[in-house]
C-alpha positions as CSV (number, residue, x, y, z in Angstrom):
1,X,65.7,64.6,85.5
2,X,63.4,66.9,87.1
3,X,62.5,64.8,89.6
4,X,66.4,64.6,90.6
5,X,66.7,68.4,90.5
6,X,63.3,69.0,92.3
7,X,64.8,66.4,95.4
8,X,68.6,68.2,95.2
9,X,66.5,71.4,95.8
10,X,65.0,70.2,99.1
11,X,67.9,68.4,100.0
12,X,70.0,72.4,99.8
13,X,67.1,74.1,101.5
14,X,67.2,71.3,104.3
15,X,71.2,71.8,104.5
16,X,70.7,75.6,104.6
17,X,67.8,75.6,107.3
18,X,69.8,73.5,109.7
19,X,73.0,75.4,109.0
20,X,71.1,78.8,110.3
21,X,68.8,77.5,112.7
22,X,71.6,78.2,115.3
23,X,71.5,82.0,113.8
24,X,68.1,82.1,114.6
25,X,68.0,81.0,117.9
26,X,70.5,83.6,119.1
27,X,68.8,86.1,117.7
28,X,65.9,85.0,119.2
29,X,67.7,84.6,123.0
30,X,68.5,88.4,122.0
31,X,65.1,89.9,122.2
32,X,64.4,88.6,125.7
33,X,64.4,90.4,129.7
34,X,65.1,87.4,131.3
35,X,68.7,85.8,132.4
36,X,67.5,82.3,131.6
37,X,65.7,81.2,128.2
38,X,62.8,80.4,127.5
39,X,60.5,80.4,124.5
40,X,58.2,82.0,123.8
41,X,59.2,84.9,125.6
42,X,57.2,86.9,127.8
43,X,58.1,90.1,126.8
44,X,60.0,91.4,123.7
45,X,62.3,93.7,123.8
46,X,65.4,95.0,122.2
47,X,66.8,96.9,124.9
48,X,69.7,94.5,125.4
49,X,70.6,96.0,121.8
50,X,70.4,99.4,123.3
51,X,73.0,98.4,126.2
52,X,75.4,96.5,123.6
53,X,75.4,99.7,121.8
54,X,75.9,102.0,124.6
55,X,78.7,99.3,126.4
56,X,82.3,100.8,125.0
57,X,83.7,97.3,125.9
58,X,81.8,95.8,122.7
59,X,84.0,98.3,120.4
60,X,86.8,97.4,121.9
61,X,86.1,93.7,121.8
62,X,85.7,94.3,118.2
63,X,88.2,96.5,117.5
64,X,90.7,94.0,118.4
65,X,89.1,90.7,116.5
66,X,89.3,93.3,113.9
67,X,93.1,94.5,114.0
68,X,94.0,90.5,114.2
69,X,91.5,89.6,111.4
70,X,93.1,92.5,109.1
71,X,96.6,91.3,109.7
72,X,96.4,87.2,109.4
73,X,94.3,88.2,106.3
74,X,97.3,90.4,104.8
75,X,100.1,88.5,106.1
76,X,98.4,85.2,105.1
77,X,98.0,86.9,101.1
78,X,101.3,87.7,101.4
79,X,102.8,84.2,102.4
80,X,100.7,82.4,100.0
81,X,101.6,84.2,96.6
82,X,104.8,82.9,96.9
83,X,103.7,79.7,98.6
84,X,101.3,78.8,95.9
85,X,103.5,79.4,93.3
86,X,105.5,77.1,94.5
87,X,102.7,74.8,95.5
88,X,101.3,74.6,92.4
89,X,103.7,76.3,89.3
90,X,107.5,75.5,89.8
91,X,109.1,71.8,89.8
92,X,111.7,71.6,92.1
93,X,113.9,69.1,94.4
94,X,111.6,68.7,97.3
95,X,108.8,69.7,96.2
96,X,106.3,66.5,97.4
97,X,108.2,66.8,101.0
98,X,106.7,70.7,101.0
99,X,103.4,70.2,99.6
100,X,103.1,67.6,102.6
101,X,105.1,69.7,105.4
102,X,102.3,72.7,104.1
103,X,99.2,71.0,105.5
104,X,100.6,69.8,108.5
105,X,99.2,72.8,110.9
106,X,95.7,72.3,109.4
107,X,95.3,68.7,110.9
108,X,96.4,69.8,113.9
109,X,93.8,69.9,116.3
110,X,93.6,73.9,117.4
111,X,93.7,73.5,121.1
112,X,97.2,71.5,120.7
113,X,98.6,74.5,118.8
114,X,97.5,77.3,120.7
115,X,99.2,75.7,123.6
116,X,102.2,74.6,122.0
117,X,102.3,78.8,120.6
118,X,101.7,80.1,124.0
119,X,104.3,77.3,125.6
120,X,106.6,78.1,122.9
121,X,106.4,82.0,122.9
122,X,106.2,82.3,127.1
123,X,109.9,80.0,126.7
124,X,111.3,82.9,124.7
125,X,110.3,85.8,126.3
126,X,107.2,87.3,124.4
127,X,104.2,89.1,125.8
128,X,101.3,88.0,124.7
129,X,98.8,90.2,123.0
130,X,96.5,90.4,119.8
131,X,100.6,90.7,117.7
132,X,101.1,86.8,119.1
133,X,97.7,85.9,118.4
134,X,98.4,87.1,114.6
135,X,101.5,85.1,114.6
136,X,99.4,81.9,116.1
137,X,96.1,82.5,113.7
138,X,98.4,82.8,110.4
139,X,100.5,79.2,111.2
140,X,97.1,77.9,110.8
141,X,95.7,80.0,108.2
142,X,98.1,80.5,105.5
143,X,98.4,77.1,104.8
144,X,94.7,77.1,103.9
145,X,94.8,80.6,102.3
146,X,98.4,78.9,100.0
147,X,95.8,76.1,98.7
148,X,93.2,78.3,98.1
149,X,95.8,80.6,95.8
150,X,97.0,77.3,94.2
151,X,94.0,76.2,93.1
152,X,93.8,79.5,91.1
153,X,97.6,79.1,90.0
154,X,96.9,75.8,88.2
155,X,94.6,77.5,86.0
156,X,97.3,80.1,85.0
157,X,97.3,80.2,81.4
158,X,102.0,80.2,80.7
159,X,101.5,81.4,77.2
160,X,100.5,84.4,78.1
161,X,104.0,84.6,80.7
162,X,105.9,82.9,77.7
163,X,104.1,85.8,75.3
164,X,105.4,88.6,77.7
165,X,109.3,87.3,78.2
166,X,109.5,87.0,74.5
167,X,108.5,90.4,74.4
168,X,111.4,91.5,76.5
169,X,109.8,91.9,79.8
170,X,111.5,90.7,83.3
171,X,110.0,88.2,85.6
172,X,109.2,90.9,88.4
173,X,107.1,92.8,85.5
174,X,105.3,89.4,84.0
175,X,104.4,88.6,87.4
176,X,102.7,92.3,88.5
177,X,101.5,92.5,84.8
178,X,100.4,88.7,83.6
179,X,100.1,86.5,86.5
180,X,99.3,88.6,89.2
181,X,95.9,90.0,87.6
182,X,95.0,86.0,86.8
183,X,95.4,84.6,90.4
184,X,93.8,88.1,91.8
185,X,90.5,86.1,92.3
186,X,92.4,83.5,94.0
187,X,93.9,86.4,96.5
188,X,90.8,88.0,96.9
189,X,89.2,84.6,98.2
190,X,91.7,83.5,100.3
191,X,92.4,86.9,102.2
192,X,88.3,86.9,102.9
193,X,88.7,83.5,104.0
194,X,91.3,84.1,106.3
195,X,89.8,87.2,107.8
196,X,86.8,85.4,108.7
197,X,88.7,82.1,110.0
198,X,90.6,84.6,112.2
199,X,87.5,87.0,113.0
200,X,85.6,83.9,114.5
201,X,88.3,82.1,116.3
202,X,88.4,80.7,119.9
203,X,90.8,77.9,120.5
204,X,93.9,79.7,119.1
205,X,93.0,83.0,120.8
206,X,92.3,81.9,124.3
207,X,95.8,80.7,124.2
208,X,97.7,83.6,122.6
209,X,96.1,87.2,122.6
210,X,96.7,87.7,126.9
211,X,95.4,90.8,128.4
212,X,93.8,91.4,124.5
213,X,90.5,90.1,124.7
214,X,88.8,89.0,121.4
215,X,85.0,88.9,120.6
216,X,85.0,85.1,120.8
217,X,86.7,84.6,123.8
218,X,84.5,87.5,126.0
219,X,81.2,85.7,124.2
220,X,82.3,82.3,125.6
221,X,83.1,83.4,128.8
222,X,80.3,85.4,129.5
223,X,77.9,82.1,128.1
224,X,79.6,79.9,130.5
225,X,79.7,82.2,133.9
226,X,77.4,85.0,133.1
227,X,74.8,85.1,130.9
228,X,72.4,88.1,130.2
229,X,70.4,88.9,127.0
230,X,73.0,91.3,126.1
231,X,75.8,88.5,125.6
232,X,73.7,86.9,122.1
233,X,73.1,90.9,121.1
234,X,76.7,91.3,121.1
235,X,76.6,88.1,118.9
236,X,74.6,89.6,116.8
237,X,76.1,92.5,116.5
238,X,78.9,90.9,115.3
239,X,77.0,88.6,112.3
240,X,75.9,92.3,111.4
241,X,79.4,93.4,110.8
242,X,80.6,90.1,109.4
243,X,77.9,90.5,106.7
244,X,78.8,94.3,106.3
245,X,82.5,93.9,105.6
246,X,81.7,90.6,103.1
247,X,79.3,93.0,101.1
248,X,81.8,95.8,101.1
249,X,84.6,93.3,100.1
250,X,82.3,91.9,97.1
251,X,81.9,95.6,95.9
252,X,85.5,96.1,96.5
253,X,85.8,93.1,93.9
254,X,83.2,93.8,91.4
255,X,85.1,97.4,91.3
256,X,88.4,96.2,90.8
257,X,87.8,94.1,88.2
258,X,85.9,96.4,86.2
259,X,89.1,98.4,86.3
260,X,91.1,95.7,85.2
261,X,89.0,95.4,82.6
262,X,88.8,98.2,81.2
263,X,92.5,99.1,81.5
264,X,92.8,96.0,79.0
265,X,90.9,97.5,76.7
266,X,92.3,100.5,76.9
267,X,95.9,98.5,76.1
């Protein structure tokens, strides 16, 4: 038995090496002074981190990943409370044909929808922007983000809805006070997932965000026709602020539920 767990263990740190190797090797292509790579470098340096910081078009770059990140990821929470519930709770006359028709957009290969989004909004009339690219991103992501919130509505314990309606309370107040604090975990999850699906997203935004430009798309472009040290600090940059909203959004949790908590014992 040992033996098995000793092998899983190298078998994890062998997935988890090769998963952030890449990570590595732009951080790496970050601290050079040349155009082209090569390793070892010749001379270290983190000055293309002192022009990333000091470009204003890396905060905007940002900024806008950031306002469509923070909208598919509230939108998306918002679709899939009802969504899941109906996934996963009620039984109802068509409810296989919707469970089906729900994970259609996810099989679709990115590419084909971003250009059926842009063909379909340029035929009625809309600019695009970062707005269309929310619309685009959440067709894809909410589906994801509804099975997420399922998952955590099958485990919904309907006594404690049955105990609350035989205690005179309506549906609107059993949901925001019995079954909205048990799929909270659910929410939480899925709205971080979809922030970061949406954060790191090419294929759908090169179609759909227009003059807006998103992180993803300028660090692709600048890879293919322009490359300079500064294009993987930006990169970098980036992973930096990834990790810093995760770790505030954990802390947001841990918070949150320890007021939950304590308000039921306080009840």
């Amino acid at each position: 038995m040992q033996r098995s767990q000793r092998w899983w263990t190298v078998w994890t740190v062998c997935v988890l090496v090769l998963l952030y190797i890449p990570l590595v090797s732009v951080i790496l292509a970050s601290l050079a002074n040349t155009r082209y790579l090569r390793f070892p470098h010749r001379i270290w340096t983190i000055e293309p981190y002192r022009e990333a910081l000091g470009l204003s078009q890396t905060y905007d770059l940002q900024m806008t990943s950031l306002k469509i990140a923070l909208c598919v990821a509230v939108v998306s929470v918002l679709i899939a409370i009802p969504g899941a519930l109906a996934f996963a709770r009620y039984d109802w006359r068509g409810r296989k044909f919707y469970q089906r028709f729900l994970l259609l957009p996810v099989f679709f290969p990115q590419s084909v929808l971003g250009l059926a989004a842009l063909v379909s909004l340029s035929a009625m009339g809309f600019d695009l922007s970062w707005r269309t690219a929310v619309f685009t991103h959440a067709v894809w992501i909410v589906p994801i983000v509804t099975l997420i919130v399922s998952i955590q509505v099958y485990g919904l314990d309907r006594a404690q809805e049955e105990a609350a309606f035989d205690l005179g309370a309506s549906r609107l107040q059993t949901f925001f006070r019995v079954t909205f604090p048990q799929i909270l975990p659910g929410l939480s999850s899925g709205a971080l997932f979809a922030f970061l699906l949406s954060w790191s997203n090419l294929p759908l935004s090169a179609y759909t965000t227009g003059v807006d430009t998103t992180l993803p798309e300028w660090l692709y472009s600048r890879m293919s026709t322009n490359f300079a040290p500064m294009v993987p600090a930006v990169a970098v940059l980036s992973i930096l602020a990834s990790i810093v909203f995760v770790l505030v959004w954990q802390a947001g949790r841990v918070v949150v539920n320890g007021v939950m908590e304590r308000r039921k014992q306080l009840e």
